[in-house]
C-alpha positions in Angstrom: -5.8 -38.5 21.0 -3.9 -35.4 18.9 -6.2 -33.1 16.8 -5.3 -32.2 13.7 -4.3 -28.9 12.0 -7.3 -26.6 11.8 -7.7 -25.1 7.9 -7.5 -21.3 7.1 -10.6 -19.8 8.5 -13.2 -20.1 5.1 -14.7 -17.1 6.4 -11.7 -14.9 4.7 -12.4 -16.6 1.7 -15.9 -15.6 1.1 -15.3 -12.3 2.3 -12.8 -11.5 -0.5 -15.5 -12.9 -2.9 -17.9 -10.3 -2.0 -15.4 -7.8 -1.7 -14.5 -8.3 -5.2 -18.1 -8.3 -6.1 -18.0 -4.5 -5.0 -16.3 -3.1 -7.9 -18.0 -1.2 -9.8 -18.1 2.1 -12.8 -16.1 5.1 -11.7 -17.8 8.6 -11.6 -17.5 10.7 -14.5 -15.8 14.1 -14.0 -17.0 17.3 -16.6 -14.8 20.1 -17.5 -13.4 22.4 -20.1 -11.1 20.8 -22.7 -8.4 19.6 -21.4 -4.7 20.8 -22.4 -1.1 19.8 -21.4 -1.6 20.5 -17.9 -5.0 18.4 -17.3 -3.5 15.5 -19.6 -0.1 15.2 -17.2 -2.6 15.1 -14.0 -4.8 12.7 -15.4 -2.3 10.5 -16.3 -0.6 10.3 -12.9 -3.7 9.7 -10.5 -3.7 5.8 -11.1 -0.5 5.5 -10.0 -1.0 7.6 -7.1 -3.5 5.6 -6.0 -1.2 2.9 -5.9 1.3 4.3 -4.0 -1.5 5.2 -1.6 -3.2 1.5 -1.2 1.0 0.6 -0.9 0.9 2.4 2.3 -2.3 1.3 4.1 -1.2 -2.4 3.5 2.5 -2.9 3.9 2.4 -1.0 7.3 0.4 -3.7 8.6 2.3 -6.4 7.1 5.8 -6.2 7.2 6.4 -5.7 11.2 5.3 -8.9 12.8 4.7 -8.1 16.1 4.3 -4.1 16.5 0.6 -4.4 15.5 -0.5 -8.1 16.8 0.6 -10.2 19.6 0.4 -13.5 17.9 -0.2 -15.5 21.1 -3.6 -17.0 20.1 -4.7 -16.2 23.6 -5.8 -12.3 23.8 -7.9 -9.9 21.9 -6.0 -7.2 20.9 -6.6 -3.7 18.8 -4.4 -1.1 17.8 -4.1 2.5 15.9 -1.6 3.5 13.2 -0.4 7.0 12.7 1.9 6.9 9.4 3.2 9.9 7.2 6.3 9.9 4.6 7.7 13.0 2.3 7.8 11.2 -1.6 9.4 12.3 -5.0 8.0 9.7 -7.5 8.3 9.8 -11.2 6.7 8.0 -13.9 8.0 7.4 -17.7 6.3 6.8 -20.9 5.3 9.2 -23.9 4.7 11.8 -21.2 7.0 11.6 -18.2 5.6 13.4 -14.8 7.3 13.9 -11.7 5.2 14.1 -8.1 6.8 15.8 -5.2 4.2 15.5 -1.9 3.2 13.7 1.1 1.3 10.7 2.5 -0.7 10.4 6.2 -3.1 8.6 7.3 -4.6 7.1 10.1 -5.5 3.3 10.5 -7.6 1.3 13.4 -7.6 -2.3 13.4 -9.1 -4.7 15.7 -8.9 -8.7 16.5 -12.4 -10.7 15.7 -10.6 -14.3 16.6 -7.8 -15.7 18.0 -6.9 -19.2 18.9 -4.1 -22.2 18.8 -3.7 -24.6 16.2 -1.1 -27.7 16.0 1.1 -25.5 14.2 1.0 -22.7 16.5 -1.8 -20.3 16.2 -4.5 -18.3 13.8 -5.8 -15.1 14.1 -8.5 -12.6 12.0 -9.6 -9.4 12.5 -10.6 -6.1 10.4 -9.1 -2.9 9.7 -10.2 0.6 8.8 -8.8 3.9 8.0 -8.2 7.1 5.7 -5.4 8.5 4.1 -4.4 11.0 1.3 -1.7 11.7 -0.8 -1.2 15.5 -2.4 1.5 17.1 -3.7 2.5 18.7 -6.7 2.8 17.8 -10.1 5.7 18.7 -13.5 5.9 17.1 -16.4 7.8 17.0 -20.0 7.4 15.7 -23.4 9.8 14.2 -25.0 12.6 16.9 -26.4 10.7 19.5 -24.6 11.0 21.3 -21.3 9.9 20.6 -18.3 6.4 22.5 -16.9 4.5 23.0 -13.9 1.0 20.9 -14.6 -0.5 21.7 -11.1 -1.2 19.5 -8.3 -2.9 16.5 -7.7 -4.4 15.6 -4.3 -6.1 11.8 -3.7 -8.2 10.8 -0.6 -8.9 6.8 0.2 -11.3 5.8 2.9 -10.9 2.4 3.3 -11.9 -1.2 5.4 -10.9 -4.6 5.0 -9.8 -8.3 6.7 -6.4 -9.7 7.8 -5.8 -13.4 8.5 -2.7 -14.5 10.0 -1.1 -17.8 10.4 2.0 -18.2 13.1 3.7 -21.0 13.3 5.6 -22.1 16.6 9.1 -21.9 14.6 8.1 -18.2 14.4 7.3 -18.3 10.4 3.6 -17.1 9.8 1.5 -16.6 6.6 -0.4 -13.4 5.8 -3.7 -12.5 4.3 -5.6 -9.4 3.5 -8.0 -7.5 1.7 -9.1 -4.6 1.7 -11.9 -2.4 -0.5 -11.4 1.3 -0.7 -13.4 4.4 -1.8 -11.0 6.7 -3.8 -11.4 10.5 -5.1 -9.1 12.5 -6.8 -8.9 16.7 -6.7 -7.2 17.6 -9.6 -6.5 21.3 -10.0 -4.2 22.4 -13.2 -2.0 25.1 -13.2 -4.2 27.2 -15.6 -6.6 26.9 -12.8 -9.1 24.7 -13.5 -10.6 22.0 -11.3 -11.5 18.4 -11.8 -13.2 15.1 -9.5 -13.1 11.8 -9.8 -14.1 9.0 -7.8 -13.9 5.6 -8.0 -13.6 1.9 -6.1 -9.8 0.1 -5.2 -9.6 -3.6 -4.5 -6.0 -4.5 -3.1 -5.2 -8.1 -1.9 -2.0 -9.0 -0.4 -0.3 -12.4 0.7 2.6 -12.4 2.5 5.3 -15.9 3.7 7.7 -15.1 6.3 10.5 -17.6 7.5 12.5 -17.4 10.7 16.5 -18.3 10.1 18.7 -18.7 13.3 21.8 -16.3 12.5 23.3 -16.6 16.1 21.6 -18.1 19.9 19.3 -14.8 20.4 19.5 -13.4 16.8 16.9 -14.7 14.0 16.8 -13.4 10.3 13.3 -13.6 8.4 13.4 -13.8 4.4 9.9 -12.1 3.4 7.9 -12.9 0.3 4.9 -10.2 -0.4 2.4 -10.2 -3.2 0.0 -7.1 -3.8 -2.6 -6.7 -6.6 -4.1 -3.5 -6.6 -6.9 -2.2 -9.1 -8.3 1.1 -9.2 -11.1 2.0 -11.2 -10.8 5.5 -12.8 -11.3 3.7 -16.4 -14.1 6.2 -17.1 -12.1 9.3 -16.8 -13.1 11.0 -19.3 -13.2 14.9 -20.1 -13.9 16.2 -23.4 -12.4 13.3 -25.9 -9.8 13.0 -23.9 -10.0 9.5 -22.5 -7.7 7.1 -19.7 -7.8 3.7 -20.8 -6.2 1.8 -17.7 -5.1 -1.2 -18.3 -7.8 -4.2 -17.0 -5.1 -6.1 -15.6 -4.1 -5.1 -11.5 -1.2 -3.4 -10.8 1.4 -5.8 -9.3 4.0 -5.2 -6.6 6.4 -7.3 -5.5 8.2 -7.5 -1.9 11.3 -9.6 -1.3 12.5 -8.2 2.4 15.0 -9.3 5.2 14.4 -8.4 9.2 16.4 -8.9 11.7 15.9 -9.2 15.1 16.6 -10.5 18.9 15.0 -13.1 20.4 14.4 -12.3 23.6 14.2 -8.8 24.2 12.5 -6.4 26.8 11.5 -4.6 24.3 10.9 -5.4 20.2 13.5 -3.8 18.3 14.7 -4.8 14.8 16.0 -3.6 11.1 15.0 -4.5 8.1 15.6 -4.1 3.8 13.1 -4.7 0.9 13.6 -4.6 -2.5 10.7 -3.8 -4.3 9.5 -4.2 -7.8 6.2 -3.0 -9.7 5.4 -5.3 -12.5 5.5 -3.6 -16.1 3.0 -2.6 -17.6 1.0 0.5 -19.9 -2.3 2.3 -19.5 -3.2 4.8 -22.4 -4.6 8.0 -22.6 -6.1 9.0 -25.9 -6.6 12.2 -26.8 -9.6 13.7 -28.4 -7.3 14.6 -32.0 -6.8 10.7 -32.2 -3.3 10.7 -30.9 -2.3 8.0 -27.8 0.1 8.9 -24.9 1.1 5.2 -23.3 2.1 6.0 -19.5 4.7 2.9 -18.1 3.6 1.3 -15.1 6.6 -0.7 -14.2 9.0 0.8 -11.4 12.1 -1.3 -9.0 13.2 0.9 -5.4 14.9 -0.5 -2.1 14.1 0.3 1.5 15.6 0.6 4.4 14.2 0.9 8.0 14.2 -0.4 11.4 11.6 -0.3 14.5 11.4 -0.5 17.9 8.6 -0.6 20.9 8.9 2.4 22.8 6.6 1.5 25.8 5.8 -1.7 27.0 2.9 -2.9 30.0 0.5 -5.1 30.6 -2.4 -3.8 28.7 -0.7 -1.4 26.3 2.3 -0.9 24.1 3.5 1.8 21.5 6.1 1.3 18.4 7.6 3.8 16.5 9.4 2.7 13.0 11.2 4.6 10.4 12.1 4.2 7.0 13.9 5.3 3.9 13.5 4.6 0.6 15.2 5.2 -3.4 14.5 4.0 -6.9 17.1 1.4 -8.2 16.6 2.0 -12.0 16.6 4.9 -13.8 13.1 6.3 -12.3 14.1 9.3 -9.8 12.3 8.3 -6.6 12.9 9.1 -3.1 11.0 9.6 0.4 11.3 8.8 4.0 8.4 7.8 6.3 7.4 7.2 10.1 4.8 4.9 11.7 3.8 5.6 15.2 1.6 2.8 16.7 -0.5 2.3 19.6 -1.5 -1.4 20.3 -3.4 -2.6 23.6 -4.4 -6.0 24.6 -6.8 -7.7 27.5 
């Protein structure tokens, strides 16, 4: 007598239901009136954000295998260490440029674990805290380039994973994860603002393994992430961010390639990514609107490898490098250095 395929676990499900029921009003910051420097800080910190939530998730994502055995047979938990060096920039009415840094630190550990006719299933949960700070210029149009100050953003955040491997080595990802944001801001003029607020990301993610040669595979990867932050009640004086209700939307198209059999887990790997267009608004307390540009396309390039390997333990290291492919000037370069044991 064969069993049938098991279904996704329905307890992901429900969990992303409550986790959505979570969101709720951002905190309101108070402050002197706000001038150019306050307005090109404000208008950043969403996007920030972003980036940040960017960061806890695809580092768990994109490297089947450092973080998770996928053998449906043992429990297994783990710790991330990841930091990068970043030069974003965003367009719009008001164009600002970030130059900073990302760390954080990220513990994950596996609830359940078992086989399935198509291979096997696994969930677990995740928890961390990271921060991105740096600092912050900006420039109106036909006008030079100033210092606004610097922007620092701190996310202390939990969620589920769900995975799906399939015994032709293809798998199907799930996650979410709720967050609890706050943003220093501290202008250049030297004044000082907070505010806080809840993140909801989800992320799904299809990889596919291709045989390329008789110990070589190549896996296409397919990644969704919707992200929304709620600073829609910043408000200081009049001066107002209306954020856009809709998520923010990334896209991941990626290629990794690998051995087969291997001592040791080593591959390389390129993404192209792509944040979907779209405007937020900040209105300003003489009745005039900035409109701040969401949309932004980059590449990446990285590989990674397991560094030690034993019964009980391993640790990966990866690296990557990444630049803008349109006209945004972005850059950085990042490391992940993982622990992962097993029993």
């Amino acid at each position: 007598m064969s069993l049938g395929c098991s279904r996704p676990l329905p307890l992901l499900i429900v969990t992303l239901l409550l986790l959505s029921a979570q969101i709720t009003s951002a905190q309101l910051p108070n402050g002197p009136v706000s001038t150019r420097e306050e307005l090109a800080l404000y208008s950043q910190i969403k996007a920030l954000a972003q980036q940040l939530s960017l960061q806890e998730v695809t580092g768990y994502q994109q490297r089947r295998g450092e973080q998770r055995l996928g053998n449906g047979g043992a429990g297994t938990g783990g710790l991330r260490l990841f930091h990068r060096n970043e030069q974003l920039q965003w367009r719009g009415d008001l164009v600002t440029g970030f130059e900073g840094k990302i760390s954080g630190a990220q513990l994950h550990r596996q609830l359940y674990s078992g086989p399935t006719c198509r291979g096997s299933q696994e969930l677990g949960f995740f928890g961390g805290s990271s921060v991105i700070r740096g600092d912050v210029r900006a420039a109106f149009p036909d006008s030079a380039t100033y210092r606004a100050g610097q922007n620092e953003i701190t996310s202390f955040h939990g969620g589920l994973y769900f995975s799906d491997y399939r015994h032709d080595l293809g798998y199907i990802d799930a996650m979410a994860k709720v967050s609890y944001v706050v943003a220093d801001i501290d202008s250049a003029r030297g004044l000082s603002t907070r505010v806080t607020g809840p993140q909801l990301t989800l992320s799904a993610e299809r990889g596919l393994a291709l045989t390329i040669t008789e110990g070589v595979n190549l896996e296409p990867q397919l990644q969704i992430i919707a992200n929304y932050t709620n600073f829609a009640a910043l408000q200081v004086d009049g001066d107002f961010l209306d954020t856009d209700p809709t998520p923010e939307v990334a896209l991941r198209a990626g290629l990794r390639i690998y051995p087969v059999e291997t001592e040791r887990e080593i591959y390389v790997f390129a993404n192209y990514w792509s944040n979907l267009a779209g405007e937020d608004d900040l209105y300003l307390r003489n009745g005039s609107r900035l409109k701040l540009e969401r949309g932004a396309h980059w590449g990446e390039i990285g590989g990674g490898i397991t560094l030690l390997e034993s019964s009980i333990a391993s640790v990966f290291l990866n690296l990557n490098y990444r630049h803008s492919l349109d006209d945004q000037d972005w850059t950085g370069a990042g490391a992940n250095l993982g622990f992962r044991w097993h029993w």
